[in-house]
N, C-alpha and C positions, 0 to 999 in steps of 0.2 A: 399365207400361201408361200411354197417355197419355189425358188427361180434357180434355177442352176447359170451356168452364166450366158444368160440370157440378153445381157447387157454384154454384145458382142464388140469387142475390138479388130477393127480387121486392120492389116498391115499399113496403110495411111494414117492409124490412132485417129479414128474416130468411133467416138460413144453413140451408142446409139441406143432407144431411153426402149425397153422390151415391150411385148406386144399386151401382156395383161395391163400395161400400164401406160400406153397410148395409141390412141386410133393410125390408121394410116394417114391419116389426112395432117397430124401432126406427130408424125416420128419426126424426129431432128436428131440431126449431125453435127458434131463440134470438132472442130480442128484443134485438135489439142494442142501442135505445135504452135498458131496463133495466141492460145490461154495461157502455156506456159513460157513463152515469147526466146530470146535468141541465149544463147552460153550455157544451158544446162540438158544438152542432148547428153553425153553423159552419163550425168545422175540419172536420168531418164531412162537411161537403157540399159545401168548397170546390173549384172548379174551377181555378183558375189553377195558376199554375207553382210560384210558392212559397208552401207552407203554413205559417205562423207561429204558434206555439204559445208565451205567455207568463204570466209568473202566480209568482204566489208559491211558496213550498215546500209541497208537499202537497194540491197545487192541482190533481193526476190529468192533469196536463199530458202527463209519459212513460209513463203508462197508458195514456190515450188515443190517441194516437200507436202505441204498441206494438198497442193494440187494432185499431187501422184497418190499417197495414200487414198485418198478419195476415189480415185480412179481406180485403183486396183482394191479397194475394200471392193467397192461394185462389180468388178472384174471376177473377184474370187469369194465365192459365197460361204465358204467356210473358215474363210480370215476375219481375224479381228484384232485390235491396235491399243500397246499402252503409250501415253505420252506421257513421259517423266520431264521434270524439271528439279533446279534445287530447291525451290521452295514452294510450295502450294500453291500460294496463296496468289504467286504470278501466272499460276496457269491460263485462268481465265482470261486473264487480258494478255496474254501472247497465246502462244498454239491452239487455245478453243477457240478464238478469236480469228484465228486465222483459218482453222478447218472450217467454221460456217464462212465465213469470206470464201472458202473451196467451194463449198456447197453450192453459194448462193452464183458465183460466177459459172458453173458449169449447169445451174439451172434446174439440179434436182431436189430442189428443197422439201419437195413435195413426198419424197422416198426416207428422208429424214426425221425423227424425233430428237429435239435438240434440250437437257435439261441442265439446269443450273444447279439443282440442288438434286442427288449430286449429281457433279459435275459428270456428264455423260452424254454420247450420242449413239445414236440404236437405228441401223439401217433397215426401216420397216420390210422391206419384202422377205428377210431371209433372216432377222433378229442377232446381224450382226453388230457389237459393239465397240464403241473407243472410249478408252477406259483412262482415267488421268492420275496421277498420283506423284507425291512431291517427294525427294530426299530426305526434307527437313525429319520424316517420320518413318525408319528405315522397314517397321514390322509391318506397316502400311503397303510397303512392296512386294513385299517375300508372298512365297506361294499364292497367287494370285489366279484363278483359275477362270474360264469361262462357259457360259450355260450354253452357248453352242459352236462346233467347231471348234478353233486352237487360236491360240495366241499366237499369232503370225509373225510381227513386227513390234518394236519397239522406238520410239521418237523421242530421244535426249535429244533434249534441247539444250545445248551444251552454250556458257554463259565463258568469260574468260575467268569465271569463278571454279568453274567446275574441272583443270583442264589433266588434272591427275586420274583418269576412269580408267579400269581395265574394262571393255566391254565383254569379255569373254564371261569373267566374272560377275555379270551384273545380267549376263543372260542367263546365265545357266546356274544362277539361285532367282530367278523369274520360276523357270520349266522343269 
């Protein structure tokens, strides 16, 4: 069944979970600003093209980030997300890792399909996906299309390995 954004955000950002997918007795409201906690209003509310997230270790930097994606994959039913890193094989245990820690903190797990092999998440109501894929394997990136809606965003998880990128170039042999 498809939702349009039915998963309304009103000007206080709070989520609120749609009506084919919970009674009145339990809709709930999440304060996002409490989830995504104080220093990254911001990133949060940036408009432009590239969002830049920097900071020390333990700095809720890939939190946040994971938080927002999550929030606006729901928001926008015809988005869907790749997360790049340089090497694969770290996906899993940083940025998937951190998108279900999204998931499970904001409560929707239940909207979710989460799979290891391959590595993918598929936002049941509306078959939106997050899509993962590493540097180390460059043909692995290129033309990368999706079965519904567009490739919205993109999540380099940029490493002090990686710090040469031109992102223009990296988008636009993605699209």
């Amino acid at each position: 069944m498809k939702i349009s954004s039915q998963y309304v955000f009103d000007y206080q950002k709070r989520l609120y979970i749609p009506q084919p997918y919970a009674s009145a007795s339990s809709k709930r409201r999440i304060s996002l600003p409490e989830y995504v906690g104080k220093g990254y209003g911001t990133f949060w509310k940036w408009k432009g093209r590239y969002r830049v997230c920097k900071g020390s270790r333990a700095s809720k930097k890939s939190k946040t980030t994971a938080l927002w994606y999550i929030v606006n994959l729901m928001k926008y039913p015809e988005a869907n997300l790749l997360v790049v890193r340089k090497v694969f094989r770290t996906l899993k245990d940083s940025c998937f890792t951190e998108l279900k820690w999204a998931i499970n903190r904001l409560g929707v797990q239940e909207f979710w399909e989460i799979k290891e092999s391959p590595l993918e998440m598929t936002y049941k109501p509306t078959g939106q996906k997050i899509y993962f894929r590493g540097l180390d394997d460059p043909l692995k990136v290129t033309s990368i299309t999706v079965e519904h809606g567009y490739l919205c965003w993109m999540w380099i998880n940029i490493s002090v390995h990686i710090i040469k990128i031109n992102f223009s170039n990296c988008w636009d042999t993605l699209t």
